[in-house]
N, C-alpha and C positions, 0 to 999 in steps of 0.2 A: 780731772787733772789736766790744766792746760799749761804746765810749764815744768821743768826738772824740778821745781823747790817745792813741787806741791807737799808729796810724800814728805819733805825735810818739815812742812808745815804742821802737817798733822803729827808728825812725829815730837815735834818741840809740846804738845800739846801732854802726850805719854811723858816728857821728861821731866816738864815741869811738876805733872801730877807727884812723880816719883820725887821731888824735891819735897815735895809736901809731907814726906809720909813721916818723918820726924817730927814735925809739927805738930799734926795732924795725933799721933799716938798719945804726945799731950794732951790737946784738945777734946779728944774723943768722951772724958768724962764730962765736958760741958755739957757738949754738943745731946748724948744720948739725953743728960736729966732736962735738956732745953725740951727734948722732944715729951720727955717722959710728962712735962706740965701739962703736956695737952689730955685729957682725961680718960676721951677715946680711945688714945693712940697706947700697943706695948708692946715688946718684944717678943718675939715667936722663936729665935735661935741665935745662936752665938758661936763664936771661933770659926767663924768663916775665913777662907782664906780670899782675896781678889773676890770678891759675889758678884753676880753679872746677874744676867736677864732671869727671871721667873715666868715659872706657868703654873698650871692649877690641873691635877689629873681627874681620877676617879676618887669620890668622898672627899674630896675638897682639898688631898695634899697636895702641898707644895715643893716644888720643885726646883733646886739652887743651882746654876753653875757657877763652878767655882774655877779662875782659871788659874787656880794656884799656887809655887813658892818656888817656881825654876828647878834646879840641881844642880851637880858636880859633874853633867852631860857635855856635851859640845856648845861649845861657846861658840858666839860671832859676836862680830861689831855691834856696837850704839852706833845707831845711823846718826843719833846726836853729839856723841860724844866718843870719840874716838880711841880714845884712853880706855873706855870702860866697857864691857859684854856682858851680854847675856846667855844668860846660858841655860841648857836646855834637862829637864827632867819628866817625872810620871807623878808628880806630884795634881795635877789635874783631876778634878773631881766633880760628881753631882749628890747635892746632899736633898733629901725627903724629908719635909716636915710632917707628921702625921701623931695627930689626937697628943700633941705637945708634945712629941719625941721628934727628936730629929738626930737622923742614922745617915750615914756615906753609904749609897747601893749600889755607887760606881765610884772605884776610886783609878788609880794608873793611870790617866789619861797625860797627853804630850803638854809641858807648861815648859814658858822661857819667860825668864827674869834674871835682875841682876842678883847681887852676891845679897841683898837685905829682904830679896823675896816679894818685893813690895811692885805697883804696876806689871802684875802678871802679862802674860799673852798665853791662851791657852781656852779650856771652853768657854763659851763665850754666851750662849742662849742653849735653852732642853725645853725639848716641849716629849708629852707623855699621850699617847693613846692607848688605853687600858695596860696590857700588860708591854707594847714597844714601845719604845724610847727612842728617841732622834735627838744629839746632839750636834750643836754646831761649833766649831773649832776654831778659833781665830787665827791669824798667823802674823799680818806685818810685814809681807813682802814679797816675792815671786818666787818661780818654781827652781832656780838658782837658789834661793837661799835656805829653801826645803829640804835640796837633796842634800845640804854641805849639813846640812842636821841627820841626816841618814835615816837608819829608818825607828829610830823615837819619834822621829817629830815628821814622820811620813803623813801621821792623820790630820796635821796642822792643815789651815783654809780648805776643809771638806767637811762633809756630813756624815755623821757616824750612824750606824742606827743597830738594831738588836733588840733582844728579850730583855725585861728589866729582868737581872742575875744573872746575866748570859754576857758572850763576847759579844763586842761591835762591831761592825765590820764599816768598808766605807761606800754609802751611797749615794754620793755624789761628790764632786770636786768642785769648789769654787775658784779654785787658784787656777788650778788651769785653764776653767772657763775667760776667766781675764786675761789670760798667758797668751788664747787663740783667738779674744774677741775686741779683747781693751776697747772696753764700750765708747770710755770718755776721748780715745786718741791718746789720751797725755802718755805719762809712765808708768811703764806696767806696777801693781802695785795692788795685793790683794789683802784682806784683813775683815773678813765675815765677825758680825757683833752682832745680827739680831737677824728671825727668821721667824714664817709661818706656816702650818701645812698649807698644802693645796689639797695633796690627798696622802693616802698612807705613805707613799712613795715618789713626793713630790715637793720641792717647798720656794718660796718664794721668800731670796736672802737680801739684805740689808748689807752691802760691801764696802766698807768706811773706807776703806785702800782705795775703791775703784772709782768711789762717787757715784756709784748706780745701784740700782735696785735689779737682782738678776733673777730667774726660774729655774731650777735645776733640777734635773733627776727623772726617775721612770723611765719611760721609752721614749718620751719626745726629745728632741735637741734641748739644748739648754738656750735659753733666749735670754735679750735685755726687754725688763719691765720698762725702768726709766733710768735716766740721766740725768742729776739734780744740776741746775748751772750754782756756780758764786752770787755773793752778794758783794759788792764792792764796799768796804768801809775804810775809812781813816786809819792809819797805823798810831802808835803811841805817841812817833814823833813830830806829829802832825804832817803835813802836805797834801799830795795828792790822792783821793782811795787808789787803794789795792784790793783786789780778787781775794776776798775769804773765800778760802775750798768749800762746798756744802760736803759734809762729810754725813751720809747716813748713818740711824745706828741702830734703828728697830721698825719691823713694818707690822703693821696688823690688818685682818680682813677688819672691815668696817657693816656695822649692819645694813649700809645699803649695797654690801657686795665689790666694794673699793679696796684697795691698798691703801692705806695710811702711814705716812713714813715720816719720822722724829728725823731731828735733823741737826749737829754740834757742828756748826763756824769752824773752820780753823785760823789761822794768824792773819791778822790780828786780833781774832776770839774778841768781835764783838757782840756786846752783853745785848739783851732785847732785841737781834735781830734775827735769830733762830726762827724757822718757818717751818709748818708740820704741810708735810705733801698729801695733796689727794691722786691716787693714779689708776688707772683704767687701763688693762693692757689694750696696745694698741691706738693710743693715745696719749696727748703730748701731757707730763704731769702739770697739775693745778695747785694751785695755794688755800690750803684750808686755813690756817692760821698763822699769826703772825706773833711778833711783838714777846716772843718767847726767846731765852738763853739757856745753853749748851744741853738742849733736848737730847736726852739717852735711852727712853723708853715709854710705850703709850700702852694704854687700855682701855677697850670700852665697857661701859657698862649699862647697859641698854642703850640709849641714844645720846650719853653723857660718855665724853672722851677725858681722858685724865692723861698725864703728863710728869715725867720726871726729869726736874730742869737738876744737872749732876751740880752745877752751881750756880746761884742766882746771879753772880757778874761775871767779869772777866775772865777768864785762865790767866791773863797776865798781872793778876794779882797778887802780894805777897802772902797773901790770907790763905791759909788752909780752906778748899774746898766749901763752901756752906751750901747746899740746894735745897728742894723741896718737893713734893707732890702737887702738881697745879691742876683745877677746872677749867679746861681750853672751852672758851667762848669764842665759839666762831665768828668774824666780824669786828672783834673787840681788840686794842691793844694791852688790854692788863685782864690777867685770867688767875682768881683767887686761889689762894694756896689752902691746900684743904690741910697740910701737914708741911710744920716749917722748921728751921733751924737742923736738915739733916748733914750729916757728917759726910760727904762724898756719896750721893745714892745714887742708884744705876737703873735697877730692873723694877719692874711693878707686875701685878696681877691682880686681877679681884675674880673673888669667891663669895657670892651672896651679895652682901652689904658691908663687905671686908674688902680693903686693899692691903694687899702684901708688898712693901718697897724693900729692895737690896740697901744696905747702908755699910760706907767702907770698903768701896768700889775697889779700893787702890791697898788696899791693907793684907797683910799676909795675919792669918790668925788673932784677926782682931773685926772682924766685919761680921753684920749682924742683919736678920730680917726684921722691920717694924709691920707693923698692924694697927688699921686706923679705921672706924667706923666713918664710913659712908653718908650712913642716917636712909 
């Protein structure tokens, strides 16, 4: 963040989404039978609320965050719109798909949204080692705007973890790591979307707020991975570039032992210049790929990295969201789309020769997991 309007940046990015979701509840009968042509590809769950990030546990379930449908909690401001709040409930959840059932194993957790439910903030990424669970909790702002939520939305920007059927408790904080570190210098501004272990008690987070990639938890200090800089692109109105925020929003180990970090533009949310990060702690991050738009989440699978672009253009388009699952070819400016025509996707995973994508990122009770052979 190198200027007061960054955070207002990334935030235009959540309002427009939310402008779409009218659309978008239209649309969604297209969009799914668009997907359904493809032969490989079909639906694993449904009535999701906001779907976010996927993981893969033990027997191959799947694992949903959901960050959502707000409540009749404490309200605050739309950073974007001043007229309007969000507000705060326990509607937050992580849903289990397993042998084609899929069950809520965590429900209550802390969600802010406005009065239609739709562009949640709340869990944001789960990952599962045998029977614990770590989830990560989004938030959208600093440790000011936490406490005025009291204590519902106390577990907002940290790390929860526990017994799957068990309470959570919180093992780690991101918000306040930003609150004492603000990697980037700019405004303080915290908002965790994706995350990976390091070890049972450790994880390396994805901070769309901060622009960095951070390490937290265990007994070590909490450190900065990396610092993603802008891309400079042309605004709509033409003239001269402007500073697109790199806003992270998912990091994965990679099989040569790397950070891998997706990467969503903020304004002017130009299309095809999204960049997936390679980083090395202790080292300045590098560019694995390029020539990618509004990157929200990555997976490997064996030495093939895949990609979920949330929309193949603009955000500043009037179109409801359209994305896809992409094969990033490193080197390459165009990276084939293994599964197209998705309805606002977010999260991915693969299991075997299976990829699982989140679809209706931005939807209260209408978002759905697909499934698409590999080959």
């Amino acid at each position: 963040m190198s200027h007061p309007s960054a955070r207002r940046n990334r935030r235009a990015a959540v309002a427009l989404l939310t402008a779409f979701a009218a659309a978008i509840s239209v649309a969604s009968a297209d969009a799914t039978a668009a997907s359904a042509d493809t032969p490989q590809s079909w639906v694993v769950a449904t009535g999701l609320d906001n779907p976010r990030q996927l993981s893969i546990g033990a027997g191959g379930a799947i694992y949903v965050a959901e960050a959502g449908t707000g409540g009749d909690g404490v309200c605050v401001p739309d950073p974007e719109d001043p007229t309007a709040s969000e507000c705060l409930g326990d509607t937050g959840a992580v849903t289990e798909i397993r042998r084609g059932t899929q069950t809520r194993i965590i429900t209550g957790l802390a969600s802010l949204a406005g009065p239609d439910g739709s562009g949640a903030t709340g869990p944001s990424a789960v990952s599962v080692r045998g029977n614990t669970i770590a989830v990560l909790m989004g938030l959208g702002g600093d440790l000011d705007k936490r406490a005025v939520l009291g204590a519902g939305g106390a577990a907002l920007g940290t790390v929860l973890t526990g017994r799957i059927g068990g309470a959570l408790s919180v093992a780690a904080d991101v918000t306040a790591y930003e609150a004492a570190a603000n990697p980037d210098g700019g405004e303080v501004d915290s908002n965790p979307s994706g995350f990976v272990d390091v070890n049972s008690k450790r994880w390396a987070v994805a901070d769309a707020g901060a622009n960095a990639v951070v390490s937290v938890g265990g007994n070590l200090p909490d450190t900065t991975l990396a610092v993603l800089p802008p891309v400079l692109a042309v605004p709509p109105w033409g003239g001269d570039p402007i500073p697109a925020q790199s806003v992270p929003t998912q990091v994965v180990t990679g099989p040569d032992g790397a950070y891998y970090v997706s990467e969503l533009l903020g304004f002017p949310f130009p299309a095809g210049e999204s960049r997936i990060w390679r980083v090395v702690p202790g080292q300045q991050p590098t560019v694995y790929a390029t020539g990618l738009s509004n990157v929200t989440s990555l997976v490997w699978q064996h030495q093939t990295l895949y990609a979920v672009q949330f929309s193949d253009g603009s955000l500043l388009s009037e179109e409801p969201p359209i994305g896809s699952l992409r094969e990033v070819v490193p080197g390459a400016e165009e990276h084939p789309a293994v599964l197209a025509g998705l309805l606002a996707p977010y999260g991915v995973a693969v299991h075997g020769k299976t990829a699982y994508v989140s679809v209706g990122a931005i939807l209260p009770g209408a978002g759905e997991v697909h499934a698409v052979d590999l080959g």
